[in-house]
N, CA, C and O atoms as CSV, one atom per row, in Angstrom:
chain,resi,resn,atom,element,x,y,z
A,1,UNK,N,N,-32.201,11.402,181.096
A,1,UNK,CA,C,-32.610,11.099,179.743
A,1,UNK,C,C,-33.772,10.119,179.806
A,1,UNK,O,O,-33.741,9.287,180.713
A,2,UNK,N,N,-34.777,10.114,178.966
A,2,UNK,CA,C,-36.106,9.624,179.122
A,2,UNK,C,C,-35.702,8.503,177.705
A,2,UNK,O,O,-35.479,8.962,176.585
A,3,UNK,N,N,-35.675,7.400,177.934
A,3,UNK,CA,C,-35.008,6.020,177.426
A,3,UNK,C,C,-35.895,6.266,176.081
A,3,UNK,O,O,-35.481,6.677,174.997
A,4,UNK,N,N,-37.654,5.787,176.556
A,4,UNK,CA,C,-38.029,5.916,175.258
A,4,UNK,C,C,-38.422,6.779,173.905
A,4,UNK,O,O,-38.495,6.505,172.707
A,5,UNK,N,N,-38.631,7.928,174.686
A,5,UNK,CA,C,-38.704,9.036,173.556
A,5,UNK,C,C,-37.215,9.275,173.480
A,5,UNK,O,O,-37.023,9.364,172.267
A,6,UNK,N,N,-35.951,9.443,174.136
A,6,UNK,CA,C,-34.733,10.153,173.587
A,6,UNK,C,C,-34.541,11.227,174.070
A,6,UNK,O,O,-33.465,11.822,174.015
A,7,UNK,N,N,-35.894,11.764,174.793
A,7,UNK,CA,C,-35.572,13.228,175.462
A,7,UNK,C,C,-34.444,13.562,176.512
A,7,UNK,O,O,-34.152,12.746,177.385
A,8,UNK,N,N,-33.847,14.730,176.407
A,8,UNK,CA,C,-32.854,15.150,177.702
A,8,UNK,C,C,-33.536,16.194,178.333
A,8,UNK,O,O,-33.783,17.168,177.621
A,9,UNK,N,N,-33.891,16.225,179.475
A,9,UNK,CA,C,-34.107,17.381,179.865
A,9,UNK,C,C,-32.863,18.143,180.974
A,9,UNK,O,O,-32.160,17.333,181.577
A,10,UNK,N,N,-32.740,18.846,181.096
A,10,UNK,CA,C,-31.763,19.898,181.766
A,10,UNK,C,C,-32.608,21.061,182.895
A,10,UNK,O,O,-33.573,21.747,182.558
A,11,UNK,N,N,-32.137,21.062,183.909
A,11,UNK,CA,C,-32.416,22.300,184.687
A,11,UNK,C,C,-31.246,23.405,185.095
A,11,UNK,O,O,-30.205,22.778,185.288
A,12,UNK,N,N,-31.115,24.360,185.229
A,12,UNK,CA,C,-30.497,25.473,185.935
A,12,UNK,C,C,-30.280,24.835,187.454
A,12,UNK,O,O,-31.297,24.485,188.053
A,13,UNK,N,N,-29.098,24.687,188.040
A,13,UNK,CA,C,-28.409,24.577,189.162
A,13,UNK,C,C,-27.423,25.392,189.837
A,13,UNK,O,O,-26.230,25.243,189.569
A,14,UNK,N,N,-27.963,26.568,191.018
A,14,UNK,CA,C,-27.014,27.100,191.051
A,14,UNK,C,C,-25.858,26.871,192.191
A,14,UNK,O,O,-25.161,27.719,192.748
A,15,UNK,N,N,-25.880,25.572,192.341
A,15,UNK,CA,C,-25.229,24.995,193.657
A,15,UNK,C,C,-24.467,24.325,192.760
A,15,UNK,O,O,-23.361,24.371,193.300
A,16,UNK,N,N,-24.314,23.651,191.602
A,16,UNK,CA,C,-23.090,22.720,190.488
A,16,UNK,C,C,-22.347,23.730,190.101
A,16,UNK,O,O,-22.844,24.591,189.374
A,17,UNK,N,N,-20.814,23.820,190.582
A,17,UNK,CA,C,-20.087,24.567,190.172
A,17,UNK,C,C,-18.907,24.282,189.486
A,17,UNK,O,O,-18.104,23.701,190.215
A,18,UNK,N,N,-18.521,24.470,188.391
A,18,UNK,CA,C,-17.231,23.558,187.159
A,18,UNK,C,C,-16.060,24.134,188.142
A,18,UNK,O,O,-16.077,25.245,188.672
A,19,UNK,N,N,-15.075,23.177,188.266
A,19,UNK,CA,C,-14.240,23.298,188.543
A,19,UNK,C,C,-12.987,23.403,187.775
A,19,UNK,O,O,-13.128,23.277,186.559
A,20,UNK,N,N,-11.398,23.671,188.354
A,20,UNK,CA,C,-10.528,23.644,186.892
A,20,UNK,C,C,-10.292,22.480,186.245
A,20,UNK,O,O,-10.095,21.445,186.882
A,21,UNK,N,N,-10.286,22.505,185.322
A,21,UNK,CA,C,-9.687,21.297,184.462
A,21,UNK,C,C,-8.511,22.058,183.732
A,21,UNK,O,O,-8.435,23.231,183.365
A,22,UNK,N,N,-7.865,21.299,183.668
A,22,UNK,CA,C,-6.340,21.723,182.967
A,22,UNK,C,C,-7.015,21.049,181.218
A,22,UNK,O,O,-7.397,21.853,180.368
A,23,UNK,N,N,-7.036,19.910,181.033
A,23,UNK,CA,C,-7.446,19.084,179.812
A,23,UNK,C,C,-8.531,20.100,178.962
A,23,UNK,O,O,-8.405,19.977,177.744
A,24,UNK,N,N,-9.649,21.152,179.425
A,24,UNK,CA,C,-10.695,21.426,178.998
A,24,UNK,C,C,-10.204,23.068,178.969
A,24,UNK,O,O,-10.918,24.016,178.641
A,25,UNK,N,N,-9.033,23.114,179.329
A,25,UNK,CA,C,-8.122,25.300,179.425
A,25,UNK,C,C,-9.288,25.432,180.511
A,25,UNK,O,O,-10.224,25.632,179.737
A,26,UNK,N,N,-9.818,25.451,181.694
A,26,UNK,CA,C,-10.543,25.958,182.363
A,26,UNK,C,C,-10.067,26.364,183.383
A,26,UNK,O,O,-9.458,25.411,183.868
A,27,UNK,N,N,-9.937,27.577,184.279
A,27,UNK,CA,C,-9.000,27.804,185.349
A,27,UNK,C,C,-9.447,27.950,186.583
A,27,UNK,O,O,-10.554,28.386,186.266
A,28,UNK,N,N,-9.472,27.933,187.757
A,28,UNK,CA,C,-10.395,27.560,189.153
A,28,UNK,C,C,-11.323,28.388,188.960
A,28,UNK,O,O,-11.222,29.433,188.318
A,29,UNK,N,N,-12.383,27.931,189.559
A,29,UNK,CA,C,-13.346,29.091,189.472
A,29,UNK,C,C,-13.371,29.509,191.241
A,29,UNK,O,O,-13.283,28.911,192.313
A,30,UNK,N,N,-13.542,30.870,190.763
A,30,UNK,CA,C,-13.071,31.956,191.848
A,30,UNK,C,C,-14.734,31.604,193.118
A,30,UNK,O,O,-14.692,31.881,194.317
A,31,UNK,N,N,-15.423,31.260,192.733
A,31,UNK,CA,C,-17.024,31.203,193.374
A,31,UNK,C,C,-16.687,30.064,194.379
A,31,UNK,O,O,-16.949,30.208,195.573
A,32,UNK,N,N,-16.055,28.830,193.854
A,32,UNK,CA,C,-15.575,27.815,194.567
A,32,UNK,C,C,-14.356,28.073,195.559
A,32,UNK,O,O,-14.268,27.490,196.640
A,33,UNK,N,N,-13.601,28.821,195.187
A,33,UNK,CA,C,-12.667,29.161,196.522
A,33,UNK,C,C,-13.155,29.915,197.355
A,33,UNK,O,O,-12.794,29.777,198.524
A,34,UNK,N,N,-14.327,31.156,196.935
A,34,UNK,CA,C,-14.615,31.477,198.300
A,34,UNK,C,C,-16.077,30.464,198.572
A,34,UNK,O,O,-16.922,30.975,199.306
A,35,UNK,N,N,-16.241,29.711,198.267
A,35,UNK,CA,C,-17.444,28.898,199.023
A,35,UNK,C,C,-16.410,27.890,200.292
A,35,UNK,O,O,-16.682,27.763,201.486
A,36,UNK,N,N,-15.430,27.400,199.685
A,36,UNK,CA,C,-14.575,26.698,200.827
A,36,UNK,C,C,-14.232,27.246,201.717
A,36,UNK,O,O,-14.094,26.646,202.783
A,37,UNK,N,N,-13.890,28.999,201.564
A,37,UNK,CA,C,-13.069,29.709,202.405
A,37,UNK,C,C,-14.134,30.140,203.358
A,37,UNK,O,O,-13.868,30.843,204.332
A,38,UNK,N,N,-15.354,29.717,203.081
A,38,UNK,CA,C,-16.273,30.252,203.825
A,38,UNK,C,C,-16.636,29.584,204.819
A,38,UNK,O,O,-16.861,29.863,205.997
A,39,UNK,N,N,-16.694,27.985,203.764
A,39,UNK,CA,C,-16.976,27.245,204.719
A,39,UNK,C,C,-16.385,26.704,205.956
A,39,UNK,O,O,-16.869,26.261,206.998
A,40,UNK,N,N,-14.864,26.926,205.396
A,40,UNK,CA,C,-13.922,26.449,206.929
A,40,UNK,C,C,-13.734,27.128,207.862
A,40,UNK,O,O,-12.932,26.579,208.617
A,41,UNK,N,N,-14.260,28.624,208.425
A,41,UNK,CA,C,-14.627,29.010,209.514
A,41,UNK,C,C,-15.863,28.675,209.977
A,41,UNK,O,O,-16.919,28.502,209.368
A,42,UNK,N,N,-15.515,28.586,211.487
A,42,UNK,CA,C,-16.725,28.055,212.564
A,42,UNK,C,C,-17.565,28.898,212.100
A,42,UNK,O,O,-17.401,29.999,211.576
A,43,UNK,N,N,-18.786,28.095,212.412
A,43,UNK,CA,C,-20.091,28.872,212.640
A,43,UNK,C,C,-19.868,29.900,214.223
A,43,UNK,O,O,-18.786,29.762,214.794
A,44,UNK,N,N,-20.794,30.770,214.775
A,44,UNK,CA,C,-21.161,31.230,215.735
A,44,UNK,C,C,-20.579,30.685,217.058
A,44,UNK,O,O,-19.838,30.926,218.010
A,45,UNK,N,N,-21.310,29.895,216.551
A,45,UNK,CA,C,-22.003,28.690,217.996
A,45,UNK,C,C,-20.287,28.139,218.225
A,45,UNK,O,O,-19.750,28.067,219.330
A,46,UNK,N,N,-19.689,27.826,217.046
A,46,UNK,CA,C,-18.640,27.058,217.467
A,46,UNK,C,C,-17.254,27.901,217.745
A,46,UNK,O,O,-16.121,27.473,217.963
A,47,UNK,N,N,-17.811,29.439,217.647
A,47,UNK,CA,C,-16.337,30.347,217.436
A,47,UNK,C,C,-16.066,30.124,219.005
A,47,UNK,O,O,-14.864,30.161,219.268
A,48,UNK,N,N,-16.872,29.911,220.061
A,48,UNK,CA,C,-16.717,30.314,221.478
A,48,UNK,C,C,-15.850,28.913,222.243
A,48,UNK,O,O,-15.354,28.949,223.369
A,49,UNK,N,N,-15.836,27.953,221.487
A,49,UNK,CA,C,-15.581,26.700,221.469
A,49,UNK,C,C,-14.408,26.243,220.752
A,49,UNK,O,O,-14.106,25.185,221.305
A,50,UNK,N,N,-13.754,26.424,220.009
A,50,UNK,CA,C,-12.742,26.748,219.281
A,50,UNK,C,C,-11.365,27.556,219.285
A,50,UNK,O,O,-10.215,27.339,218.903
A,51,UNK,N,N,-12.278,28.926,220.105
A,51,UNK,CA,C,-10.917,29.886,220.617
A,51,UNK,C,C,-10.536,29.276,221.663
A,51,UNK,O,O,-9.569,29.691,222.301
């Protein structure tokens, strides 16, 4: 927010993802479970290292 004029500006983010809130009826969002599920397998490099 820009103090002296009052302006808000906003951009498109497609990496901020809402999560559930019970308080707001919102229910997990499905994009976020598979971004975790993705993320907790090794990379490559580390599958050889790991097994």
């Amino acid at each position: 927010m820009l103090n002296d004029s009052g302006e808000i500006w906003c951009a498109p983010n497609p990496s901020v993802r809402l999560g559930r809130n019970w308080t707001m009826g919102r229910a997990q969002n499905p994009a976020i479970d598979a971004d975790r599920a993705k993320a907790a397998q090794p990379c490559a490099e580390c599958k050889e290292v790991v097994a």
